[in-house]
N, C-alpha and C positions, 0 to 999 in steps of 0.2 A: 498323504494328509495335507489339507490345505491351511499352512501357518501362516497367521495374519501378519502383515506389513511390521505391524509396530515389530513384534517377536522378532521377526525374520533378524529387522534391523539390531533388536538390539544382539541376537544370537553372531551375527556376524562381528559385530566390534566385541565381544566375551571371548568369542573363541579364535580371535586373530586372524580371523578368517579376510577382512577386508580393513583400508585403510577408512576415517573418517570422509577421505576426498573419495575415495571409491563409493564408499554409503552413498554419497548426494550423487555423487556420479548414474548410480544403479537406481536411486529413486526416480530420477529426472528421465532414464529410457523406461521407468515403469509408466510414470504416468502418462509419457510424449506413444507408448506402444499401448499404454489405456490393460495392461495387463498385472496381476499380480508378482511383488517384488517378486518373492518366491520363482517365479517361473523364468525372470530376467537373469535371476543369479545362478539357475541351471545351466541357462541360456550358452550366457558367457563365461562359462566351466567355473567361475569362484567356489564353485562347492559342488556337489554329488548332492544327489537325492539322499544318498545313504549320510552323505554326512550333515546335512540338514538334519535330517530326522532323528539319527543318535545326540547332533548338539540339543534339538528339543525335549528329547529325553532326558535330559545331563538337564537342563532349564524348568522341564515341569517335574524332573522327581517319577518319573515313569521308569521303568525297565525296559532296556530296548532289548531286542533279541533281532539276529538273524539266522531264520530260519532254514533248515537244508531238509527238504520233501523227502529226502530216502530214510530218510532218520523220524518221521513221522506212523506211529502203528496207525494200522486202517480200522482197528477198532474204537481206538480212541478220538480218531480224524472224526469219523462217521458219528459221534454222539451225540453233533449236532449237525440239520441236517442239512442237505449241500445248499438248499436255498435259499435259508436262514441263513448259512455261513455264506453263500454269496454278497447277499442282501446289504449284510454288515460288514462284509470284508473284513470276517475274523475264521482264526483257526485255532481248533483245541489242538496242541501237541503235544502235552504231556499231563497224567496224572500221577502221584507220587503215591504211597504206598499208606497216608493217613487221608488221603482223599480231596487232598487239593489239585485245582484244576489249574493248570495252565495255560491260557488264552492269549494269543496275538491278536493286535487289532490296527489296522489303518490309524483309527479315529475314537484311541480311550475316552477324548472328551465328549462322547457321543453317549447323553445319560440315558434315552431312551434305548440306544442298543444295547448297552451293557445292562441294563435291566431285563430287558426279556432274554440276554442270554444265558442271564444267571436262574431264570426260570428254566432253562431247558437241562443246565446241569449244574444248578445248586451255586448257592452262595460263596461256597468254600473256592473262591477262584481269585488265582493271583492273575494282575491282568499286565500286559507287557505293551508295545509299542513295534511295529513292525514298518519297512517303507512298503507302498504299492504293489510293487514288481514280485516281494520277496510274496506277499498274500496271494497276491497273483497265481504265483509257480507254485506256491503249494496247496493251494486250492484243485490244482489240476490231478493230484491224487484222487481225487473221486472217482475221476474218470474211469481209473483201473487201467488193464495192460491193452492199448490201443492196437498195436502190432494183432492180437490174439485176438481183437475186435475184427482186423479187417484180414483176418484169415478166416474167420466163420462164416463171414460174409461171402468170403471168393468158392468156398466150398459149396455153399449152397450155390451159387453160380454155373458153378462147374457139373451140378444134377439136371439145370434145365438146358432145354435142347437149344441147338444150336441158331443164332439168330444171326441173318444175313444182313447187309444194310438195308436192302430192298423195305425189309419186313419192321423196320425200326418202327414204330407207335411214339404216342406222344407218351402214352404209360412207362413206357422203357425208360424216360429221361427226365421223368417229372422229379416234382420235388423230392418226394417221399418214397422213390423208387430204390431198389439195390444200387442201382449203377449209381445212383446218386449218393448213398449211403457210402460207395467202394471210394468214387471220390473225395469226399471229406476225408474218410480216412484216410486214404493215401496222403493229403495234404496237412492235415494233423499228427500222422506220425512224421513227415520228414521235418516239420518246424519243431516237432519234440526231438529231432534226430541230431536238429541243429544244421540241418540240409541247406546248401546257397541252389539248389536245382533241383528238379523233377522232371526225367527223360521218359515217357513212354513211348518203348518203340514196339510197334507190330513186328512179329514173324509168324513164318508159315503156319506153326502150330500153337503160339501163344503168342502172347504179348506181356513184353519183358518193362520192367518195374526199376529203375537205378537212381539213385539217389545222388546227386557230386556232397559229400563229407570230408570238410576240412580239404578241399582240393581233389578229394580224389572221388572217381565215379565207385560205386556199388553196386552190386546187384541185389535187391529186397525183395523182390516178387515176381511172380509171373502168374499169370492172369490169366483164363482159357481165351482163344481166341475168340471162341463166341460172344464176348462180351466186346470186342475192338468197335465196332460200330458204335453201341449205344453211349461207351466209354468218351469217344472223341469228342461225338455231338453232343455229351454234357458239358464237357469243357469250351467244347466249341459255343455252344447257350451264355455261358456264362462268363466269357470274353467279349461276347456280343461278337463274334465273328460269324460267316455264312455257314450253315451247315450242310448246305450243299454244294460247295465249292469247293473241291476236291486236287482242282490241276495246279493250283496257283498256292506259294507259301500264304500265309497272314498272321496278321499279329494282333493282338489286342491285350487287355488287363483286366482285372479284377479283384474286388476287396474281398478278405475275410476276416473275424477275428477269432484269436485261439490263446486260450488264458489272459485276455483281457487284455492283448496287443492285436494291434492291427497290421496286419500285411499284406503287403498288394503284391498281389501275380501276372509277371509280365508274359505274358502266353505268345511260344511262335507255333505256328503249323506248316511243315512241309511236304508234301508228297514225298515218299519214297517206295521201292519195286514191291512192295507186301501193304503200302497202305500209307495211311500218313501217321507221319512221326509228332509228336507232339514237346516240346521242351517250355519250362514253366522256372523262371526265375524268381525268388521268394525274397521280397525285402522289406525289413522289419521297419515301419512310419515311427514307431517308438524310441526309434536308435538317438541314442543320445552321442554326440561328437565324443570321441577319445582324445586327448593328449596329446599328443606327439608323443611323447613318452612312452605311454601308453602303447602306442602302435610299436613300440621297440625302438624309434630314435637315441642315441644317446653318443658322449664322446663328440669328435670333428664333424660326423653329420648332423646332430642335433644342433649345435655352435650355426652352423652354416644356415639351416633352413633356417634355422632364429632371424639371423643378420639378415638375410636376403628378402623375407615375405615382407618386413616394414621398410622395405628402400620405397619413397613415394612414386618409384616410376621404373620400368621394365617388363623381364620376363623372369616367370621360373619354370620349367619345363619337367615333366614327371617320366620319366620311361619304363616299359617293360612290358610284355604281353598281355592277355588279356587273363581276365583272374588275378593280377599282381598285387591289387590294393591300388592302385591308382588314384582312385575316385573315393577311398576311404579315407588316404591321407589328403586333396583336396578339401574332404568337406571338413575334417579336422581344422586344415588351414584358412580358410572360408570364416570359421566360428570362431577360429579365434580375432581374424580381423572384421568382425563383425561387431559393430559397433555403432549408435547412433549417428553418428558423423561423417558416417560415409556410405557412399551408393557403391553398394554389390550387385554387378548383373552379370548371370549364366545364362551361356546359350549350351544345351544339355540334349544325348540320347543315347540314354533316357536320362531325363530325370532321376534318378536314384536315390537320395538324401534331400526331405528337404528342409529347407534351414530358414525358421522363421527374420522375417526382416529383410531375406536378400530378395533379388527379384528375377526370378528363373522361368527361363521358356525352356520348351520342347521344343529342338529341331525336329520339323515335318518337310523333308525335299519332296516330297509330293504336292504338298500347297507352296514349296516355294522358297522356304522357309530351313536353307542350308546355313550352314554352319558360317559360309562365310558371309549370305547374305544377313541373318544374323548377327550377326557382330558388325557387319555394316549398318544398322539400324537402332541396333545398340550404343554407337558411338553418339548418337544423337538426343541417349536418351539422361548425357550427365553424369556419365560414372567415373570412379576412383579406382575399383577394382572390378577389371575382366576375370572373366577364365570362361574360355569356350572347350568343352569337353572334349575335343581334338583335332588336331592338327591333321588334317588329310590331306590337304591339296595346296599348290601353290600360292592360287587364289588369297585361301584362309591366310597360310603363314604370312604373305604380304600382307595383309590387312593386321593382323597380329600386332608382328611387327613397327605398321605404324601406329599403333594404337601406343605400345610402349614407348616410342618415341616422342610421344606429341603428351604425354605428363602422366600416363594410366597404368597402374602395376596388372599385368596380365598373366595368368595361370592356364596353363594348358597340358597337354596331353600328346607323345609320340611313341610308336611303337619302333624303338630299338631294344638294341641286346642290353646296352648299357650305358651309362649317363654321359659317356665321352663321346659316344657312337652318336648323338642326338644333333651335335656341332653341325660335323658334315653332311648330314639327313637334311638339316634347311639350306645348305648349299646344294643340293641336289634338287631341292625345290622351287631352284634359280636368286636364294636370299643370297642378295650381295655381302662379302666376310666383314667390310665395318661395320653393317649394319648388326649382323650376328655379335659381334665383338661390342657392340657400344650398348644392345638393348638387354641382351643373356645376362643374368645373374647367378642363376646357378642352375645346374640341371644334376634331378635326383634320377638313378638306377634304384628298381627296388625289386625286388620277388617274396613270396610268402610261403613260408614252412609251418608245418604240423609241431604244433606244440606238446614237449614230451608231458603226460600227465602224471603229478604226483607222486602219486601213488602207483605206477606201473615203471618210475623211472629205475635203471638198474646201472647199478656203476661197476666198471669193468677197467682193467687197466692195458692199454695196447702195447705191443710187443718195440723194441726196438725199429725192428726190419717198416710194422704198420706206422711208426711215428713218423721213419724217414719217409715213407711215403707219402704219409700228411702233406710236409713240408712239400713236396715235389710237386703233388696234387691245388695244393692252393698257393704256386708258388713263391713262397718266401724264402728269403735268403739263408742254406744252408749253414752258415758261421753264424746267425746270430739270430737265428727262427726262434728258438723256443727263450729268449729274453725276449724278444718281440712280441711275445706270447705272452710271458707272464705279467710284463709290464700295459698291458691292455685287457688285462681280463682284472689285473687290480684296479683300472680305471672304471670298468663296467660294473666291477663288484661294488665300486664304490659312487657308483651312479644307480644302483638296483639294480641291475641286469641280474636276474638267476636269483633277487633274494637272500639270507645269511650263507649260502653254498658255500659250503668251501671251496677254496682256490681249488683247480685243476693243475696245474704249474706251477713251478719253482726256479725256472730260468736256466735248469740244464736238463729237463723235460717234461714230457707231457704226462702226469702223477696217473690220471682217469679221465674217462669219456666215460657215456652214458647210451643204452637203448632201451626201445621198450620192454620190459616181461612178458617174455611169452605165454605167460597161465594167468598175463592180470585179467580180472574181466568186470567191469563197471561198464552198467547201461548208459552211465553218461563220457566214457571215452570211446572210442575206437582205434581197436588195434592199440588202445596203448598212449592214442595220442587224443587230446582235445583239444581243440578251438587253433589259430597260428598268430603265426607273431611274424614281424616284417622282417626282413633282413636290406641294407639299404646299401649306396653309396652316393654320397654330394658332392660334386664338383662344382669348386667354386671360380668362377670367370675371373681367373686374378691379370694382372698386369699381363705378363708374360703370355699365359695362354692366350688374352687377345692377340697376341701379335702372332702369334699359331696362327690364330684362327684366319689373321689377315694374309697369313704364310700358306692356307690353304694345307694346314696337318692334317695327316690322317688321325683315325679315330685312337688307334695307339700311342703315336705320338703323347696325344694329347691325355691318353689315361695316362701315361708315364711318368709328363707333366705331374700332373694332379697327384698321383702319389709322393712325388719327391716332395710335393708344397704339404703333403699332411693326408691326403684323403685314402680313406682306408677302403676297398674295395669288397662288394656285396660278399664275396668268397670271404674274404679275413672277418668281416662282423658274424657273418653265418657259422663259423669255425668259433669264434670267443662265445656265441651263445652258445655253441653245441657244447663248449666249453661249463661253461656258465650252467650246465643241464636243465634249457630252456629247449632243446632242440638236437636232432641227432647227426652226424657227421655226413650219413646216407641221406638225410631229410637234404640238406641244404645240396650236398653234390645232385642229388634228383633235380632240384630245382632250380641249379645252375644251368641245366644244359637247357632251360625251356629258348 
């Protein structure tokens, strides 16, 4: 719903949401960005959509509701019709047993909608206030079960004969074709899946279907193989890539939308021995920054990123493979120092997140246009804050580097194991150790684990013999592991980590742990588990470890460091959330060894 300036403002000083210096503050980047307040204060996280929209609830005397689509009958949904309920961006959810109607709507002050809606089901209707997203996701009930959509579809498929590339027509791949119909679906069920990927690989006899969910690949389908031809060159049409270029990989993009977000499709193609493989990266334009918090910061690492992203000059360096969240916790940190008063420039690939206000290129080394020429071009263009998406070469890191030494806070990207391992990485890139030592301010390890869900979480208590092994496995010190334990999982408890949970600990052992149920079964988890949460570790550049660094330490050394000074290590925060039964003991050791 779009709530006028004045509202916004005064909802923000009612519900403490902002100081009076903040108000003028957020007026002044509305009217300097020529955008509604409203969109500024999303912008710069003071509030949630969600929580805007219940304080204007609370302000006009509306009923907010949030709504959950499983919880909606399709008889009732369906009573008014989908394109009506589109149109207004309203939904019926519930009728009560004397026949009133209960209605969500974007925009109650909307007197012509609610008037012809009460034509379609009667006067008798209580009317409530919902945000965007939440009408959004339950509007996509109409749809029905997509999965059983593009199964009917691949059967018919699989009756007509078999078609060779040779033979592919323009009919095969048009709009309004099956193969075009298979792939919307396929891309509509994995963004209902909650899919980060779509691999379609040819084999001999079909062509296989896998979904990556919450980190990990699946297999969803297989497809006859007579459809791999028309199947490619639809995607390949729709990336604007060649469809008769077969030898060589390629890449391109494309928009869709699905439930009234838009997501763009990063599309690669490469030959392999059966055909070409296709992989298709889905990332949602509508993402709104999370927190730090949010992402699972909290405790020494939270403290650390805090202090280190407002130093007005340096580095902070991110590590860990690829899938770790890297680029998630950047754009977090990005928004939050996103602020009228200062020039943010990315040099980015891809682009991923983008973040109104900063000013971000696409690295293209094909025009030229690398990462560190880039950021050599960039220096010129007046900025405050860098972050060039990664560190590859020695080129970049020296340019980096002087960039943070000459007044520029710079944010980047290195693929180590972990945030100590990151030091020595730019001495192997030929960076001299003072310079490592005087520019570094802190460098994050981070990995991402499967979050246990809810409702499938099972608490279990481990034996003696599995506890010592705990201990061994995430090695903490035997004489005094499980006080170590309990006295960090009441820190987290009482930072939200895990929620009201009760403690897992008591300080002469481990009380429960947690996995999934094996019989849970909700279309919106998998296996048990839904959506992930970070698991992190900060090393902060103190005194002492500079002179490591100028000592040429190894990467050990310098974790060892780092712990004695306080920093608690990606294994012990992974272990207090498993704790915590945010996360399972097997999740985080799986995703220790990446």
């Amino acid at each position: 719903m779009r709530i006028p300036d004045t509202t916004i403002e005064k909802l923000l000083g009612s519900a403490n949401l902002a100081t009076p210096e903040q108000i003028q503050s957020l007026k002044e980047a509305a009217a300097h960005a020529k955008l509604p307040l409203q969109d500024i204060v999303i912008e710069q996280q003071i509030a949630t959509e969600d929580v805007l929209v219940e304080a204007f609830a609370k302000y006009a005397q509306i009923p907010y509701v949030e709504l959950n689509p499983q919880n909606i009958p399709s008889d009732i949904l369906t009573q008014i019709p989908e394109r009506v309920a589109r149109q207004y961006n309203a939904v019926l959810f519930k009728v009560d047993e004397d026949g009133t109607h209960h209605l969500a709507m974007e925009d109650p002050d909307d007197v012509q909608a609610v008037n012809f809606l009460q034509k379609e089901i009667g006067i008798n209707t209580k009317i409530y206030i919902a945000t965007h997203d939440n009408i959004q996701g339950a509007l996509e009930n109409y749809r029905g079960d997509v999965n059983q959509e593009l199964t009917d579809v691949v059967d018919l498929q699989r009756e007509e004969a078999p078609t060779t590339e040779s033979t592919i027509s323009e009919q095969d791949i048009a709009e309004d074709s099956p193969i075009a119909q298979t792939v919307n679906l396929l891309l509509e069920y994995a963004i209902r899946s909650h899919a980060s990927d779509v691999h379609i690989e040819p084999r001999e006899d079909f062509v296989r279907v896998r979904y990556r969910i919450d980190g990990v690949l699946r297999e969803v389908n297989r497809l006859p193989s007579s459809v791999m031809g028309a199947l490619i060159s639809r995607i390949k049409i729709l990336a604007n890539l060649k469809i008769d270029e077969h030898r060589v990989p390629q890449d391109g993009r494309f928009k869709i939308t699905v439930g009234g977000k838009s997501y763009a499709l990063r599309v690669s193609s490469m030959p392999i021995t059966d055909g070409e493989k296709i992989a298709m990266r889905i990332l949602d334009e509508s993402t709104q920054a999370s927190t730090l918090e949010g992402l699972g910061y909290w405790g020494y690492s939270l403290k650390t990123i805090k202090q280190t992203i407002i130093e007005p000059n340096g580095m902070v360096l991110l590590t860990g493979p690829t899938g770790s969240g890297k680029s998630t916790s950047l754009f977090s940190i990005l928004s939050i120092l996103n602020t009228p008063e200062v020039n943010i420039s990315t040099i980015e690939d891809p682009v991923e997140y983008k973040i109104l206000g900063v000013n971000q290129t696409q690295a293209n080394p094909k025009a030229g246009m690398t990462f560190a020429n880039g950021l050599r071009a960039m220096l010129r263009q007046d900025p405050n804050i860098i972050m060039v998406g990664e560190i590859r070469d020695s080129e970049t890191a020296d340019l980096a580097i002087q960039a943070a030494l000459t007044g520029h806070m710079v944010f980047s990207t290195l693929h180590t194991n972990n945030a100590a391992g990151s030091l020595p990485r730019l001495l192997d890139m030929n960076i001299e150790p003072f310079l490592i030592a005087s520019t570094v301010r802190s460098t994050v390890g981070q990995r991402l684990v499967r979050r246990l869900h809810a409702g499938s979480r099972q608490a279990y208590t481990p034996t003696a013999e599995e506890q010592q092994e705990l201990v061994k496995l995430f090695g903490l010190a035997p004489e005094s592991a499980f006080k170590t334990l309990h006295e960090l999982e009441k820190q987290a408890a009482a930072e939200g980590i895990g929620g009201d949970t009760p403690l897992s600990t008591d300080g002469n052992g481990i009380l429960k742990l947690y996995r999934a149920d094996a019989n849970f079964n909700d279309d919106e988890a998998s296996d048990g588990f839904k959506g992930r949460i970070g698991i992190y570790e900060t090393l902060y550049n103190s005194p002492t470890i500079q002179k490591m660094i100028i000592a040429r330490a190894t990467s050990t050394q310098l974790q060892d460091q780092a712990v004695s000074e306080g920093m608690m290590t990606m294994l012990i925060d992974g272990l207090i959330k498993a704790l915590r039964g945010e996360t399972t003991v097997e999740e985080v050791l799986r995703v220790s060894r990446e």
